[in-house]
MIROKE-156437 format. One record per residue (C-alpha): residue number from 1; residue in three letters; x, y, z. Coordinates in Angstrom, 1 decimal. Each point is the difference from the previous one (the first is absolute). Example, Ala and Ser with C-alpha at 12.3 -4.5 7.8 and 13.67 -1.06 7.14 Angstrom:
// residues 2
NODE   num   residuo       xx       yy       zz
NODE     1       ALA     12.3     -4.5      7.8
NODE     2       SER      1.4      3.4     -0.7
//
This chain:
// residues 238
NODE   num   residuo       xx       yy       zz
NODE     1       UNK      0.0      0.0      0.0
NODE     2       UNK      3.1      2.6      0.5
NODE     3       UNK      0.7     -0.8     -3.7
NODE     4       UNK     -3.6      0.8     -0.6
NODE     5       UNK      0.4      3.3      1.7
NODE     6       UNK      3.2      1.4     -1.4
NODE     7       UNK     -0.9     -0.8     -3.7
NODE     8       UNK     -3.9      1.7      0.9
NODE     9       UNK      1.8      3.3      1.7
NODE    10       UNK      2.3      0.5     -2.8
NODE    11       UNK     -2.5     -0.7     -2.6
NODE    12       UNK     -2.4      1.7      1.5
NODE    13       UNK      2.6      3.6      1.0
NODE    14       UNK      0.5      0.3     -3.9
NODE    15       UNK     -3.7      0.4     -0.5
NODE    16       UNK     -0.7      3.9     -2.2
NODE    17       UNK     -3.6     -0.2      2.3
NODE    18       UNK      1.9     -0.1      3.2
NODE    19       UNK      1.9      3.2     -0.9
NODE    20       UNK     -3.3      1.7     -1.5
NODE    21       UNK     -2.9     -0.7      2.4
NODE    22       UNK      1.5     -0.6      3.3
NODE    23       UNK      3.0      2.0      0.6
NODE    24       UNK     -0.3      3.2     -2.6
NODE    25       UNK     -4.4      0.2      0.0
NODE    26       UNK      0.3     -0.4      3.5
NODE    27       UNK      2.8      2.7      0.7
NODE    28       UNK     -1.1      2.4     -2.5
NODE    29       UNK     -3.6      0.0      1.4
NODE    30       UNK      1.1      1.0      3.7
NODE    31       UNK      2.4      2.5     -1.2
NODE    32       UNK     -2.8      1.5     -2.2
NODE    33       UNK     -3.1     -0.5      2.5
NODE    34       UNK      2.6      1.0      3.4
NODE    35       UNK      1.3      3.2     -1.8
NODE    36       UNK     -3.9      1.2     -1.3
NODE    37       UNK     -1.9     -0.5      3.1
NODE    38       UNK      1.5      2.1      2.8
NODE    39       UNK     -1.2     -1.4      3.5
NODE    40       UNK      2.1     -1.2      2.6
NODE    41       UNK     -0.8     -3.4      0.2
NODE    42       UNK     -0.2     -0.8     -3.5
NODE    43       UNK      3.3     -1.3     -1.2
NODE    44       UNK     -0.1     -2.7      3.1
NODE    45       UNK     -3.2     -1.0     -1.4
NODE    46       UNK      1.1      0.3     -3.7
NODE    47       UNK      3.2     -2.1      0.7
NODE    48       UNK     -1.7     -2.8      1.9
NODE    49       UNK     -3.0     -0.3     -2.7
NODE    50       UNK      2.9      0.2     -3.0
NODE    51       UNK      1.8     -2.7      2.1
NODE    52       UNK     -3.2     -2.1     -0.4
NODE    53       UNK     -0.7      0.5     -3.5
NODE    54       UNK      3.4     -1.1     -0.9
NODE    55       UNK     -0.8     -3.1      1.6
NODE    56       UNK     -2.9     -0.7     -1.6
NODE    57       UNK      0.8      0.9     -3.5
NODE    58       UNK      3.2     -2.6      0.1
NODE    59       UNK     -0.9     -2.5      1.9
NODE    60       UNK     -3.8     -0.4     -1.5
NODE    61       UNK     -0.2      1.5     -3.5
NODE    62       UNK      3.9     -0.9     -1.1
NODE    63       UNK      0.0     -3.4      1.2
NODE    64       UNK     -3.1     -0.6     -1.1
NODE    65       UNK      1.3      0.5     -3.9
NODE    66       UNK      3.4     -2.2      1.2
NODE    67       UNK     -2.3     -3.1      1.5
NODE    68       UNK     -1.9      0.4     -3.3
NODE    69       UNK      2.8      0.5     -2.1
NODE    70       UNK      2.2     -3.5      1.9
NODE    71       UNK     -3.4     -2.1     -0.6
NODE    72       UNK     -0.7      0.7     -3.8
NODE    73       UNK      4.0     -0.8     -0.6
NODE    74       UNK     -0.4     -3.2      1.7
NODE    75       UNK      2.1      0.7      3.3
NODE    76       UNK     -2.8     -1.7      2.1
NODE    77       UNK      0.4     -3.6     -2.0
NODE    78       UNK      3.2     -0.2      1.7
NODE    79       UNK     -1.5     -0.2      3.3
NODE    80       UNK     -1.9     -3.6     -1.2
NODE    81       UNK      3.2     -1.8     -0.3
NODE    82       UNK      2.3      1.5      2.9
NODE    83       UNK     -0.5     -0.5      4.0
NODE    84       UNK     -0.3      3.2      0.4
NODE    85       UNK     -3.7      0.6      1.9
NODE    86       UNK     -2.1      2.6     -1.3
NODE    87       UNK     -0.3      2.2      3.2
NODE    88       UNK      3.7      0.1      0.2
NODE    89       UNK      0.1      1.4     -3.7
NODE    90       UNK     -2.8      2.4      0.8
NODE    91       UNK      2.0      1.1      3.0
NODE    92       UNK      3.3      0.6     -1.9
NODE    93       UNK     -1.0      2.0     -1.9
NODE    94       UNK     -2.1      2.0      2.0
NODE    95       UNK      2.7      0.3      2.3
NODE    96       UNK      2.6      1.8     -3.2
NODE    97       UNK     -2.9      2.1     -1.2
NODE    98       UNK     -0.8      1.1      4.1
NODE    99       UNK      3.5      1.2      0.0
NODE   100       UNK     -0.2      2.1     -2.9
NODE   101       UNK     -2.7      1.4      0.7
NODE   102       UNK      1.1      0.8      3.4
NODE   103       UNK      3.3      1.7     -1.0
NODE   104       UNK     -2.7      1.7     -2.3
NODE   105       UNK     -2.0      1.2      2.6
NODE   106       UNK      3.1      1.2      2.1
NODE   107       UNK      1.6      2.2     -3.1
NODE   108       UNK     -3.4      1.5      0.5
NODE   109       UNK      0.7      0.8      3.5
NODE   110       UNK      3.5      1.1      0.0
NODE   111       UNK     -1.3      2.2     -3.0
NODE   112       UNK     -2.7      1.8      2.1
NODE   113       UNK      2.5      0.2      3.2
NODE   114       UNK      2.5      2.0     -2.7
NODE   115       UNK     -2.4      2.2     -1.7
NODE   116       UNK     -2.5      0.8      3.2
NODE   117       UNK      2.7     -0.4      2.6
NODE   118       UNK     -2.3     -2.2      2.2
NODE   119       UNK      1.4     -1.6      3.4
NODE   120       UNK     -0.5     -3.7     -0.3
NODE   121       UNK      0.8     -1.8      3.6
NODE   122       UNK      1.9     -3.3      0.3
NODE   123       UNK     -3.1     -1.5      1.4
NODE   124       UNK     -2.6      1.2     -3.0
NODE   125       UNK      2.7     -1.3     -2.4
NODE   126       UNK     -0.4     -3.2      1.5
NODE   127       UNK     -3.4     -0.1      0.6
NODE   128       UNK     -0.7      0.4     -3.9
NODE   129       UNK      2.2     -2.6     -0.8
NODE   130       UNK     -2.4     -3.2      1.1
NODE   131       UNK     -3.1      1.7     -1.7
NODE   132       UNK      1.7      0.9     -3.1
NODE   133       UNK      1.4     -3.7     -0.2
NODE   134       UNK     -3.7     -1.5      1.0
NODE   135       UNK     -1.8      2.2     -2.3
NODE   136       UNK      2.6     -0.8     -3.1
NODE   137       UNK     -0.9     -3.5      0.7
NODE   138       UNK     -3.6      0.6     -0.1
NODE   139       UNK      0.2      1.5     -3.1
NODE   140       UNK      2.2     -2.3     -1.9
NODE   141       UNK     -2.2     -2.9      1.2
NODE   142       UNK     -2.8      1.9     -1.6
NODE   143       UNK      1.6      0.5     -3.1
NODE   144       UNK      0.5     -3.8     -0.8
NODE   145       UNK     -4.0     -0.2      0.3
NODE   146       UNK     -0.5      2.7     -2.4
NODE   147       UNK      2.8     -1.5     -2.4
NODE   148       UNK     -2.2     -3.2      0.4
NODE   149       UNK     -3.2      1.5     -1.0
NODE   150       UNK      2.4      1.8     -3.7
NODE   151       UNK      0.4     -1.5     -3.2
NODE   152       UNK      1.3      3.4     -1.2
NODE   153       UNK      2.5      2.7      1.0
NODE   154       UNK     -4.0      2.1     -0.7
NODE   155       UNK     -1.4     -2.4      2.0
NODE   156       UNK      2.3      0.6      3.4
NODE   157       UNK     -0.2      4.2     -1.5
NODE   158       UNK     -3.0      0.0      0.7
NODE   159       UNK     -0.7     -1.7      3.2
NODE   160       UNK      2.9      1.5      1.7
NODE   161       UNK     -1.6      3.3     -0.6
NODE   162       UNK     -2.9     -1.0      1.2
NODE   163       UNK      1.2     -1.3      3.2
NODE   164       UNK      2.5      3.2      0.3
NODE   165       UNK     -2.2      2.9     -0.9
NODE   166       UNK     -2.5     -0.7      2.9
NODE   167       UNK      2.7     -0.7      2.3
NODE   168       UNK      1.7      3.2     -0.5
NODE   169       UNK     -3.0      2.7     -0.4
NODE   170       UNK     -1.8     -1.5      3.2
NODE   171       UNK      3.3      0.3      1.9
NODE   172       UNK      1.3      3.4      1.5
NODE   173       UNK      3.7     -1.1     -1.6
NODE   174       UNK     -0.5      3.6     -1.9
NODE   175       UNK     -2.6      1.9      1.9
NODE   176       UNK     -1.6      0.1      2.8
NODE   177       UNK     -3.5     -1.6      0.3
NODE   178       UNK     -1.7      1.8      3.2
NODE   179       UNK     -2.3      1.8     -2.4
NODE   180       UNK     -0.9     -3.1     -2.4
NODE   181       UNK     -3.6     -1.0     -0.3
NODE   182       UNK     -0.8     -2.8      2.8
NODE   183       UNK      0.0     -2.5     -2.2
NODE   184       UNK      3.6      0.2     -1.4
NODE   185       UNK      1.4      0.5      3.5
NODE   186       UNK     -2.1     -3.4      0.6
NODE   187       UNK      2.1     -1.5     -2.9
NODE   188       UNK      3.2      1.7      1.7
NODE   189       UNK     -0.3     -2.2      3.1
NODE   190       UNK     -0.3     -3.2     -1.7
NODE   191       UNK      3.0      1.1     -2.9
NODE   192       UNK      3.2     -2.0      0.2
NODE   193       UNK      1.7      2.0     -1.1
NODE   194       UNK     -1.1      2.5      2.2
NODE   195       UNK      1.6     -2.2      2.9
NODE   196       UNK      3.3      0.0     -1.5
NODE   197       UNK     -0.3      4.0     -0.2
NODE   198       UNK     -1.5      0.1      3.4
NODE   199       UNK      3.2     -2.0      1.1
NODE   200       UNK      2.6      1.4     -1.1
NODE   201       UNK     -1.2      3.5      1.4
NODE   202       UNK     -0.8     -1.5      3.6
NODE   203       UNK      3.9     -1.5     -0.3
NODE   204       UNK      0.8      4.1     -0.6
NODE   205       UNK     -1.7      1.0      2.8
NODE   206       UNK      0.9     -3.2      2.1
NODE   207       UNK     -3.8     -0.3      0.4
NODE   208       UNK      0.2     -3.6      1.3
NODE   209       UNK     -3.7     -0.6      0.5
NODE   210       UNK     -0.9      0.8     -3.3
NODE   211       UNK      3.3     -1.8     -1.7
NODE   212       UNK     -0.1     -3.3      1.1
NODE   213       UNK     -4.2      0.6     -0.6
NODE   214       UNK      0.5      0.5     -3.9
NODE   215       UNK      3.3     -2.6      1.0
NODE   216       UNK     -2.4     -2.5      0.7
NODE   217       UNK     -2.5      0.6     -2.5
NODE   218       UNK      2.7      0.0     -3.3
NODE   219       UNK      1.3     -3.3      1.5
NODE   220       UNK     -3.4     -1.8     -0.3
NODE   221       UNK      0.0      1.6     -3.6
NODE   222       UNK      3.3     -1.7     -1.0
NODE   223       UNK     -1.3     -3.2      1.4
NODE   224       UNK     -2.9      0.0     -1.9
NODE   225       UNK      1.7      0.8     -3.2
NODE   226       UNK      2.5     -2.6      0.6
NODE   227       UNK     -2.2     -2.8     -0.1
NODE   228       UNK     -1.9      1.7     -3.1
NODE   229       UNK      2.4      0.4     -1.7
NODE   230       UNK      1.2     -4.0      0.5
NODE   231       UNK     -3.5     -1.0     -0.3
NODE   232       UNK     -0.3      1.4     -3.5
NODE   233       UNK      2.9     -0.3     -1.3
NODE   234       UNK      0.3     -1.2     -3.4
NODE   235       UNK      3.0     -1.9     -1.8
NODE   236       UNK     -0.7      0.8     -3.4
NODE   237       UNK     -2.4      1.8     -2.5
NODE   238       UNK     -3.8     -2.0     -0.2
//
């Protein structure tokens, strides 16, 4: 499985998407969105929320093309005729594309720290870590069930969007939603993503209550994805 893991993080580190949607979107949107609205808590907020869309954007849409992209070349045959179990496939490479997308998420960070000269603690460091890491997996586990559902690179287009756009305009990653209609801020509480988001700021804030809350909560999402993602997992094209 280490073999597994090296070949997926270097394969996966050269990818053109990893650059565009998760390190540059990401960056350019905070510095844009930090530098037009002028209020004191705002870049905090912007960082954390750009943080979290970084994640999402690797470790659900990209992989979600690279799962498709292994199965239609035949990658997954391979697994028929080797010992290697399926959940320990699943979890190398989950574990590579975690990684990157963690180092993505912290280019982010260290990005915001320059540019808005925010004060991140030892602690709050720390405390992102374990969500930002659950979360990934979460997503990544997600993305094989989407791959899974694809015949086309169209196909996983389309669904990713329609799993992301929700995610992201009833979350406050960009804005905040204490004026929203009730229903969106219904939507809000029971958002995913909006956990992840709501972590990473309660790790900023060393708001322990509310962190190991939205801790607990991403966890039973990447457990639930996990065994999606094996359950409909699929070795070929039908």
């Amino acid at each position: 499985m280490k073999t597994l893991f090296s070949l997926t993080f270097k394969s996966a580190s050269r990818d053109p998407f990893l650059l565009l949607w998760s390190i540059l979107l990401p960056i350019g949107g905070m510095v844009g969105l930090g530098m037009l609205i002028k209020s004191p808590e705002y870049p905090q907020s912007i960082v954390t929320g750009m943080m979290a869309v970084s994640i999402l954007f690797y470790a659900f849409t990209t992989t979600s093309f690279a799962i498709l992209a292994q199965r239609r070349r035949g990658v997954y045959h391979l697994l028929r005729v080797t010992p290697l179990p399926l959940w320990q496939y699943v979890c190398g490479l989950s574990g590579a594309w975690t990684l990157i997308s963690f180092l993505c998420a912290l280019l982010v960070l260290l990005s915001g720290v320059f540019v808005f000269k925010l004060n991140v603690s030892l602690p709050s460091f720390l405390a992102m870590i374990p969500i930002i890491l659950v979360a990934t997996l979460s997503y990544v586990f997600f993305s094989f069930v989407i791959a899974s559902l694809s015949r086309t690179e169209n196909n996983v287009s389309l669904l990713t969007n329609l799993v992301t756009m929700p995610l992201l305009l009833s979350s406050s990653a960009f804005y905040s939603l204490n004026n929203a209609p009730a229903f969106i801020q219904a939507i809000n509480r029971w958002n995913p993503f909006q956990w992840l988001v709501n972590g990473l700021r309660s790790a900023f804030d060393l708001a322990w209550a509310d962190y190991f809350a939205n801790m607990g909560l991403t966890s039973l999402v990447a457990m639930a994805a996990l065994l999606l993602a094996l359950k409909t997992f699929r070795y070929a094209e039908v």
